[in-house]
Backbone and ligand atoms as CSV (ligand in chain L), in Angstrom:
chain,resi,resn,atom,element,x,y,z
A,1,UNK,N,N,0.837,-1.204,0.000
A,1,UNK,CA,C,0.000,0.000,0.000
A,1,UNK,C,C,0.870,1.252,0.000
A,2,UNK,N,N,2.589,0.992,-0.174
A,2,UNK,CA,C,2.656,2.206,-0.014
A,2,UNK,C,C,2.935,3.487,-0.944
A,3,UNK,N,N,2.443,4.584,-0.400
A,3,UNK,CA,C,2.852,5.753,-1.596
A,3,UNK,C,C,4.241,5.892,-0.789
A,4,UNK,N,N,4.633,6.614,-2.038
A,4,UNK,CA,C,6.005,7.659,-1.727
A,4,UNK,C,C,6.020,8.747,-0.539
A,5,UNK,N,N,6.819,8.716,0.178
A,5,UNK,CA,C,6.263,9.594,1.523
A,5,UNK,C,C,6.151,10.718,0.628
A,6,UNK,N,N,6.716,11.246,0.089
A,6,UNK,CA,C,6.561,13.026,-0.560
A,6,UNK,C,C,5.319,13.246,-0.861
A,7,UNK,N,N,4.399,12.394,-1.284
A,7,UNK,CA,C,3.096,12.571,-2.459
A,7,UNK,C,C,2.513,12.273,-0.663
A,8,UNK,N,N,2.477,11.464,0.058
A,8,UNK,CA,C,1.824,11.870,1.569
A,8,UNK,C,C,1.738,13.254,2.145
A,9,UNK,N,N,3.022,13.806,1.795
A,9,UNK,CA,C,3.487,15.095,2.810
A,9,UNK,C,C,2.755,15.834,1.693
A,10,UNK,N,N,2.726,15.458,0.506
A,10,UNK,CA,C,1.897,16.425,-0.412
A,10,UNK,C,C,0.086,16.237,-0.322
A,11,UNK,N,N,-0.395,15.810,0.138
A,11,UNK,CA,C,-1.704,15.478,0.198
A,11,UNK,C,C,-1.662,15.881,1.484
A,12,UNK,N,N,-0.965,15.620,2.402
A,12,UNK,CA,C,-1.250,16.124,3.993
A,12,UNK,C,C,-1.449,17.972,4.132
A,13,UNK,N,N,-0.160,18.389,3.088
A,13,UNK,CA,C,0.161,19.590,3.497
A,13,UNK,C,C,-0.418,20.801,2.404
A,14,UNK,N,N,-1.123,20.431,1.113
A,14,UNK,CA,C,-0.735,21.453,0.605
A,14,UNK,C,C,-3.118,21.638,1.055
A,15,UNK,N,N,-3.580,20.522,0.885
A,15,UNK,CA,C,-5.015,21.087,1.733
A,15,UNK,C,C,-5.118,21.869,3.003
A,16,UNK,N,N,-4.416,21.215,3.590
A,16,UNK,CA,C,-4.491,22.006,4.790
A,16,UNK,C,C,-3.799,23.605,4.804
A,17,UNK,N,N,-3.086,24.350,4.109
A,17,UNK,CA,C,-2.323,25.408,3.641
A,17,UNK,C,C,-3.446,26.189,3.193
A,18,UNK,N,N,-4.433,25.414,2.019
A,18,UNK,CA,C,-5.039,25.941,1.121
A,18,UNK,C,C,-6.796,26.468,2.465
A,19,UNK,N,N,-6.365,25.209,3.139
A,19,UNK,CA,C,-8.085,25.230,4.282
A,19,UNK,C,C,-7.815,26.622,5.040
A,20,UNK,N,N,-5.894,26.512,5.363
A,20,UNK,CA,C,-6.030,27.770,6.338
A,20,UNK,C,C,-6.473,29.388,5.455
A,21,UNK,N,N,-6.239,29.367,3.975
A,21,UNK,CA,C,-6.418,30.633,3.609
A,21,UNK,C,C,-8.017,31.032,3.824
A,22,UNK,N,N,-8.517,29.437,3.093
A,22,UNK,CA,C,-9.985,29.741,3.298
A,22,UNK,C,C,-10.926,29.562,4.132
A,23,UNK,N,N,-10.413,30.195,5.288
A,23,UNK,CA,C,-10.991,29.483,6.410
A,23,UNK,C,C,-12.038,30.855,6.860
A,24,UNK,N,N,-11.722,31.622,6.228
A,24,UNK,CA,C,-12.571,33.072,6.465
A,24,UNK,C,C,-13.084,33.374,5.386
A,25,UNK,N,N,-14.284,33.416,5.312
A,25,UNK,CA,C,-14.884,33.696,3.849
A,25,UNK,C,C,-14.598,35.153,3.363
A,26,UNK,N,N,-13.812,36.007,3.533
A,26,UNK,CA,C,-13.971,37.060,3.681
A,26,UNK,C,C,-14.220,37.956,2.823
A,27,UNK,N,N,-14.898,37.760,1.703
A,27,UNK,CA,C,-15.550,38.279,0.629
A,27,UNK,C,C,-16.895,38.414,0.832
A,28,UNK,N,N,-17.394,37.436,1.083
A,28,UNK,CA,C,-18.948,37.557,1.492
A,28,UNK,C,C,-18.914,38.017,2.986
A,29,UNK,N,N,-18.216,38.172,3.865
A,29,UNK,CA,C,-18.290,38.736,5.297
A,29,UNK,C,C,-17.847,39.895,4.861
A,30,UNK,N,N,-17.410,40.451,4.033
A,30,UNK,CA,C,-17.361,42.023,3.811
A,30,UNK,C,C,-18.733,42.454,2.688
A,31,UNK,N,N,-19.033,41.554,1.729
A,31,UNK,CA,C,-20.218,42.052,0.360
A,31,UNK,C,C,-21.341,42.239,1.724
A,32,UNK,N,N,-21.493,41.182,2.797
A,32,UNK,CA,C,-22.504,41.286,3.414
A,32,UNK,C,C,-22.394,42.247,4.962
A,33,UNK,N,N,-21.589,42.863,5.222
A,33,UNK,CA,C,-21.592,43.687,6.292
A,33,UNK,C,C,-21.325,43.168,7.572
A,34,UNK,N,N,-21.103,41.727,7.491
A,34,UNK,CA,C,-21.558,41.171,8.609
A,34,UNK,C,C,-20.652,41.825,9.868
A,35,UNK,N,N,-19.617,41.979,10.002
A,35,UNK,CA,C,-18.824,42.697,10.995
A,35,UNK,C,C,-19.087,44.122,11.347
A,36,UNK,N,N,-20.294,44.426,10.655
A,36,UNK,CA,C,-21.205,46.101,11.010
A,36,UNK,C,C,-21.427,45.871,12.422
A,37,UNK,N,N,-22.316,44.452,12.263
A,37,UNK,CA,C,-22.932,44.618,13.683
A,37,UNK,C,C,-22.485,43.074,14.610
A,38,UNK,N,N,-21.429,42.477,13.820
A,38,UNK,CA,C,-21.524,41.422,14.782
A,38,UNK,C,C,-19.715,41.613,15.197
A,39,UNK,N,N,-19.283,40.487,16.122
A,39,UNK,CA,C,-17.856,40.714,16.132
A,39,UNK,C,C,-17.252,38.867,16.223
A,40,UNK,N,N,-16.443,38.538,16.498
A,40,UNK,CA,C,-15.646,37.261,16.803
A,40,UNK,C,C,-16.244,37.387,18.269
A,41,UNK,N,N,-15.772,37.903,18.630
A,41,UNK,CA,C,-15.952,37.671,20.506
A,41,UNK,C,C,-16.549,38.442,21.326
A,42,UNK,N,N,-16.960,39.934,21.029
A,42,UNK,CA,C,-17.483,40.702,21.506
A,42,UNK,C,C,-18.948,40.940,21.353
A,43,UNK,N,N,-19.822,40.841,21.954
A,43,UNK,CA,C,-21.148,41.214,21.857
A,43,UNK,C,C,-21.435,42.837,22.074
A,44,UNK,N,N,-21.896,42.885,20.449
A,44,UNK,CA,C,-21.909,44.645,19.932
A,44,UNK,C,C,-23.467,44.689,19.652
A,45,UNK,N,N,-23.788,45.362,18.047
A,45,UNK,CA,C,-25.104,45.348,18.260
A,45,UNK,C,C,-25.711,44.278,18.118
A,46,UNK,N,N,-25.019,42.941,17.860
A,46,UNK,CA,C,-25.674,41.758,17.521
A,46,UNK,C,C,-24.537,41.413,18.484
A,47,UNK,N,N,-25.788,39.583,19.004
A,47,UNK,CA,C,-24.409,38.784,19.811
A,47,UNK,C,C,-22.943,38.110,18.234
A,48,UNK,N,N,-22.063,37.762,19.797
A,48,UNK,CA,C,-20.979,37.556,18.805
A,48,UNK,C,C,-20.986,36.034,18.286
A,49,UNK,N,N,-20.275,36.051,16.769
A,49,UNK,CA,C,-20.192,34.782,16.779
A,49,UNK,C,C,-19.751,33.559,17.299
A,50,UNK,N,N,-19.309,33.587,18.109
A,50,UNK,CA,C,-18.913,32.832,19.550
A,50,UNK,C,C,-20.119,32.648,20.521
A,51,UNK,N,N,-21.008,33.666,20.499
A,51,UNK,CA,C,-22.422,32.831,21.392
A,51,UNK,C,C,-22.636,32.188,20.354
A,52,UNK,N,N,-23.146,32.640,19.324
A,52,UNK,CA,C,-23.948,32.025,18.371
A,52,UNK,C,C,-23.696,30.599,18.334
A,53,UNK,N,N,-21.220,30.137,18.254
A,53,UNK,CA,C,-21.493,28.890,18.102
A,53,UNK,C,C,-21.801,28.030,18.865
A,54,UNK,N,N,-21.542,29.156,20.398
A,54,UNK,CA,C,-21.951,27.997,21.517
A,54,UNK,C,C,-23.276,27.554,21.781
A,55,UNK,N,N,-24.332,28.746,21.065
A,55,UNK,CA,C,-25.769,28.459,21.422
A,55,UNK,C,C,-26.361,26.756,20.439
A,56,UNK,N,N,-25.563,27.010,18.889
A,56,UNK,CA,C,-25.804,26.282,18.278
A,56,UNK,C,C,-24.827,25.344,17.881
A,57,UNK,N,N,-23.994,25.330,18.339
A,57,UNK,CA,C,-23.256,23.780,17.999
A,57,UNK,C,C,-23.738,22.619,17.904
A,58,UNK,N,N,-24.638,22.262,19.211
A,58,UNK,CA,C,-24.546,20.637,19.158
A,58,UNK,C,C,-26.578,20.787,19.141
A,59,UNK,N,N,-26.693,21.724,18.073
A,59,UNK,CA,C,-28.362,21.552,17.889
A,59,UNK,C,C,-28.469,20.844,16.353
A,60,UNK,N,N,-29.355,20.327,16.727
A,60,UNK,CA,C,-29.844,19.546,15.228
A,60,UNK,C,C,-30.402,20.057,14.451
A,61,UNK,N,N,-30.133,20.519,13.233
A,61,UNK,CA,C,-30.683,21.151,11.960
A,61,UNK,C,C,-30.216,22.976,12.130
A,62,UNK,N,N,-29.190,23.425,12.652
A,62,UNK,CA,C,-28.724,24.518,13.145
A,62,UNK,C,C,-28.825,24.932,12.296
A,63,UNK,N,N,-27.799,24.209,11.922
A,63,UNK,CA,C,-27.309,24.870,10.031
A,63,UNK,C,C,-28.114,25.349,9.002
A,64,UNK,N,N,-29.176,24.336,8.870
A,64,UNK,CA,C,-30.439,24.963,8.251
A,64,UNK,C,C,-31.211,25.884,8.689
A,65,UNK,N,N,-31.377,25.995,10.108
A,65,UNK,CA,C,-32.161,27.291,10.479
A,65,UNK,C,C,-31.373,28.646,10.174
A,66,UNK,N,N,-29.878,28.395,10.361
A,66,UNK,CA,C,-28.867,29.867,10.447
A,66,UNK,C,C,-28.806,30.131,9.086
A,67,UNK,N,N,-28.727,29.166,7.987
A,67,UNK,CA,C,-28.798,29.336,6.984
A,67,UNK,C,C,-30.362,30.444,6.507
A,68,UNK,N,N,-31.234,29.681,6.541
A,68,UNK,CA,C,-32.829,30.603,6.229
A,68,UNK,C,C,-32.112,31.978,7.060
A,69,UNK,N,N,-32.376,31.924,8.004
A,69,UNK,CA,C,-31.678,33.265,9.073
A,69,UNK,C,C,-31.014,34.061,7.935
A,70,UNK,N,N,-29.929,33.607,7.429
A,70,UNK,CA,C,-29.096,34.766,6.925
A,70,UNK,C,C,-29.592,35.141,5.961
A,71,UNK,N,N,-30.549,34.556,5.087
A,71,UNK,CA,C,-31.210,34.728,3.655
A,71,UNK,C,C,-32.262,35.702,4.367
A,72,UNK,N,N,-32.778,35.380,5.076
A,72,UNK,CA,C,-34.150,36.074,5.360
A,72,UNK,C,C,-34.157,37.200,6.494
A,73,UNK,N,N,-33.418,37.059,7.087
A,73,UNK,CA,C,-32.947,37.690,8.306
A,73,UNK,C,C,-33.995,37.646,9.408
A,74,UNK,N,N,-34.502,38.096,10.326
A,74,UNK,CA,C,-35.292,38.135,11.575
A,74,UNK,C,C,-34.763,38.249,12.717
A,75,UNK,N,N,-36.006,37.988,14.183
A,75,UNK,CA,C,-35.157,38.217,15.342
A,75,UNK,C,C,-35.625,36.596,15.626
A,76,UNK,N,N,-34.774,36.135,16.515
A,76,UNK,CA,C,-34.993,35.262,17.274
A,76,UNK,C,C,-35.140,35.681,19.022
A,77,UNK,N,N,-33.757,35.381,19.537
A,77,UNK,CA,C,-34.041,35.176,20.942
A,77,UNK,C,C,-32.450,35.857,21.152
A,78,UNK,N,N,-32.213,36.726,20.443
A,78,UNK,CA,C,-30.571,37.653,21.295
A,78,UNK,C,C,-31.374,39.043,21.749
A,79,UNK,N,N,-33.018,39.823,21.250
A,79,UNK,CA,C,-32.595,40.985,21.981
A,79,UNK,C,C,-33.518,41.453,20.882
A,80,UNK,N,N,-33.746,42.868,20.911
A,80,UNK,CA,C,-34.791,43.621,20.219
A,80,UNK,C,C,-34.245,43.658,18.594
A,81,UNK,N,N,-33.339,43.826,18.566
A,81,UNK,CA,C,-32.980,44.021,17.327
A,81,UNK,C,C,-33.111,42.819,16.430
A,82,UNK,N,N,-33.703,42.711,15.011
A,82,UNK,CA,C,-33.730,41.478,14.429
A,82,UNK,C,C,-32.322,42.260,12.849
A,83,UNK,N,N,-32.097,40.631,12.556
A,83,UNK,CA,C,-30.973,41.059,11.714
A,83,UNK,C,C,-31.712,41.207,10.243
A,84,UNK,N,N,-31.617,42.137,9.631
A,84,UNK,CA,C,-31.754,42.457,8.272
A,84,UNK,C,C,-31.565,40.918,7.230
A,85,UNK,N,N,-32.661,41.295,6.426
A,85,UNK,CA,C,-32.594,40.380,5.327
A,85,UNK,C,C,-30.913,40.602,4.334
A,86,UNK,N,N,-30.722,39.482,3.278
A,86,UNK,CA,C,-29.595,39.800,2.745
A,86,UNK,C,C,-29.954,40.698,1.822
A,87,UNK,N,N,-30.957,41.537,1.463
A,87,UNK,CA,C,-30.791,41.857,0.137
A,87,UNK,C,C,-30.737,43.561,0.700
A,88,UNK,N,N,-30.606,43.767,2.119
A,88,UNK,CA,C,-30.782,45.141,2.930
A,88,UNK,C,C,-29.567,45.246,3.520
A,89,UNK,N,N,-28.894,44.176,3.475
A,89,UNK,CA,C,-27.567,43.710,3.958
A,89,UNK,C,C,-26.030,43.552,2.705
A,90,UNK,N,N,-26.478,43.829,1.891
A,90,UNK,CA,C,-25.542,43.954,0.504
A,90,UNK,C,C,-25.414,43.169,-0.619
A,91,UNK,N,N,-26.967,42.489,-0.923
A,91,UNK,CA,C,-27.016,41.685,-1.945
A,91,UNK,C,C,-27.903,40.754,-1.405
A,92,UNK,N,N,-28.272,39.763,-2.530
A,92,UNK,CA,C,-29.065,38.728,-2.129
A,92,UNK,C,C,-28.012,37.446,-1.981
A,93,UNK,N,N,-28.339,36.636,-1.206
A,93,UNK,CA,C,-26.819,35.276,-1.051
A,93,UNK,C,C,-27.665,34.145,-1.403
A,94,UNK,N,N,-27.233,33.350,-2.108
A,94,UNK,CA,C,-27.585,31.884,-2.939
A,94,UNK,C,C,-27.022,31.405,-0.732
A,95,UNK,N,N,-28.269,29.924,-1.402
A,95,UNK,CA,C,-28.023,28.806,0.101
A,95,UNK,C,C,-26.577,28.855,0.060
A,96,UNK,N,N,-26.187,28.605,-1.221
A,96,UNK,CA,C,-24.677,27.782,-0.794
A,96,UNK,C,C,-23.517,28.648,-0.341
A,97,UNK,N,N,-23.695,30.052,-0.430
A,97,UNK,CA,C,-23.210,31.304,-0.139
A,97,UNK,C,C,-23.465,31.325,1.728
A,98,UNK,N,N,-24.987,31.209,1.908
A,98,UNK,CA,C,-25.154,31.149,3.055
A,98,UNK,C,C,-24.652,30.245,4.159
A,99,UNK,N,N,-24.596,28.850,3.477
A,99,UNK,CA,C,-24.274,27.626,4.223
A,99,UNK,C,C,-22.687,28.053,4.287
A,100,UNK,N,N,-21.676,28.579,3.793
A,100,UNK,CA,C,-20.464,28.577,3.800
A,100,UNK,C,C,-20.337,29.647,5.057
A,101,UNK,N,N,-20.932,30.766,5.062
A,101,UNK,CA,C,-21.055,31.467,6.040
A,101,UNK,C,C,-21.618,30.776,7.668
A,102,UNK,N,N,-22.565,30.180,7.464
A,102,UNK,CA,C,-23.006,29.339,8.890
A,102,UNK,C,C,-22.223,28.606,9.269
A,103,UNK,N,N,-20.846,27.477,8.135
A,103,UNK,CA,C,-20.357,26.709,8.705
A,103,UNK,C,C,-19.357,27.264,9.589
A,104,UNK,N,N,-18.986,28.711,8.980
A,104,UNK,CA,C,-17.616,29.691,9.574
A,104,UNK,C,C,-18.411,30.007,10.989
A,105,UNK,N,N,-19.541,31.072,10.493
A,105,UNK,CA,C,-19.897,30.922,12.213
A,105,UNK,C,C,-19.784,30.018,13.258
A,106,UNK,N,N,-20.113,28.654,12.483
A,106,UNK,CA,C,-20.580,27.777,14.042
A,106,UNK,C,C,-19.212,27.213,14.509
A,107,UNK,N,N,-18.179,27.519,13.533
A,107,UNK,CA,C,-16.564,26.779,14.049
A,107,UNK,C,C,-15.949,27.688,14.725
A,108,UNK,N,N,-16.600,29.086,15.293
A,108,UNK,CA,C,-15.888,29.704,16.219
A,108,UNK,C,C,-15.573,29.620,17.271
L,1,LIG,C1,C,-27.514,45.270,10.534
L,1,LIG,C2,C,-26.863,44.450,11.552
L,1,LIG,C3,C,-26.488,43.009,11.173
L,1,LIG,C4,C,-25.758,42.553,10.103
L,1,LIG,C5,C,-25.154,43.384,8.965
L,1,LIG,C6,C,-25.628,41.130,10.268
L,1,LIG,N1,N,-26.287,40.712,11.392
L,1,LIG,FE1,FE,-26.400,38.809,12.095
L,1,LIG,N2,N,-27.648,39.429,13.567
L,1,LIG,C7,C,-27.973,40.761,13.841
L,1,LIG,C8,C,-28.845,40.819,14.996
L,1,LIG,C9,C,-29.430,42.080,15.615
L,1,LIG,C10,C,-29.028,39.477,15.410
L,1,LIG,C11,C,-29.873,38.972,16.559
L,1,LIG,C12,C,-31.287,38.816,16.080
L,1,LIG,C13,C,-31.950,37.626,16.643
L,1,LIG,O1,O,-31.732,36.530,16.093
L,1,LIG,O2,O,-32.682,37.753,17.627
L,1,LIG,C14,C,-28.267,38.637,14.500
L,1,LIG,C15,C,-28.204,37.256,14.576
L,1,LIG,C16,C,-27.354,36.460,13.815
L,1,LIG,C17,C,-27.237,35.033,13.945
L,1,LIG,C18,C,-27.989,34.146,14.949
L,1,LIG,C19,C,-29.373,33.911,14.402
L,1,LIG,C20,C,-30.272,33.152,15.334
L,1,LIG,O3,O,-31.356,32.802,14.853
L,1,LIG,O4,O,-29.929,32.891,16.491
L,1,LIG,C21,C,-26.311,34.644,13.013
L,1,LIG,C22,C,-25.834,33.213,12.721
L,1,LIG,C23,C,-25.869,35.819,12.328
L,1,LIG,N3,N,-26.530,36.907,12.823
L,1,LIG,C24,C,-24.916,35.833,11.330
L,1,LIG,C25,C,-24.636,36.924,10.527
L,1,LIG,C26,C,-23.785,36.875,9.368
L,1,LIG,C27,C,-22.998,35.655,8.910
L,1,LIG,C28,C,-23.834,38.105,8.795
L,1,LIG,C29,C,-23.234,38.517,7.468
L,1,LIG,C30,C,-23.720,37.670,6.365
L,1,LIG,C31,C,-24.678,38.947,9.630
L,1,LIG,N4,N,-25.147,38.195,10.661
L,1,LIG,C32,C,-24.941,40.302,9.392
L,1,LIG,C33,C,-27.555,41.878,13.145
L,1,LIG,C34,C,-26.820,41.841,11.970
């Protein structure tokens, strides 16, 4: 079974290089504002994404609800303020736009 260690160290190393660049969507976290009102760790006018992942980590179907959430925006349960739809927020975002964004949130 074996490969050549190099073509290992090459499959080990050059995804993981490529995961760390894209590990921040940061095209769509800037097209969409999201750091207007939210932060990494700080709870500003929205909670931060760090409650968010702790509220929703280990819930079932998260992803799909945060997903609708970001398309549609609303309030839930952080506080008076509900979050703007995407298209009031800097465009309209396809699911798969959205889902890339929820997965970043919830790995904070
Ligand atoms: C205009 C301010 C604003 C912007 C811009 C904004 N949000 Fe929010 N967001 C809020 C507020 C306020 C809440 C809390 C509302 C609630 O769910 O009760 C919230 C809640 C959330 C939640 C939790 C939703 C829930 O149902 O618990 C997520 C996830 C989230 N935002 C992600 C994002 C992402 C990702 C972006 C960028 C695409 C973004 N937000 C842009 C204001 C904003």
């Amino acid at each position: 079974m074996g490969l050549p260690i190099s073509i290992v160290w090459a499959l080990a190393v050059v995804p993981a290089s490529s995961a760390f660049a894209d590990s921040e969507p940061t095209e769509l976290i800037n097209q969409q504002h999201c750091m207007f009102c939210h932060t990494v760790d700080q709870p500003f006018l929205a909670p931060s994404f760090r409650q968010i992942a702790d509220r929703y980590r280990d819930k079932p179907h998260a992803a799909e609800l945060l997903e609708r959430k970001l398309r549609l925006g609303g309030k839930a349960h952080w506080g008076d303020m509900a979050m703007p739809p995407a298209s009031e927020r800097g465009g309209p975002l396809s699911p798969q736009d959205a889902r890339t964004l929820v997965d970043w949130v919830l790995s904070r």
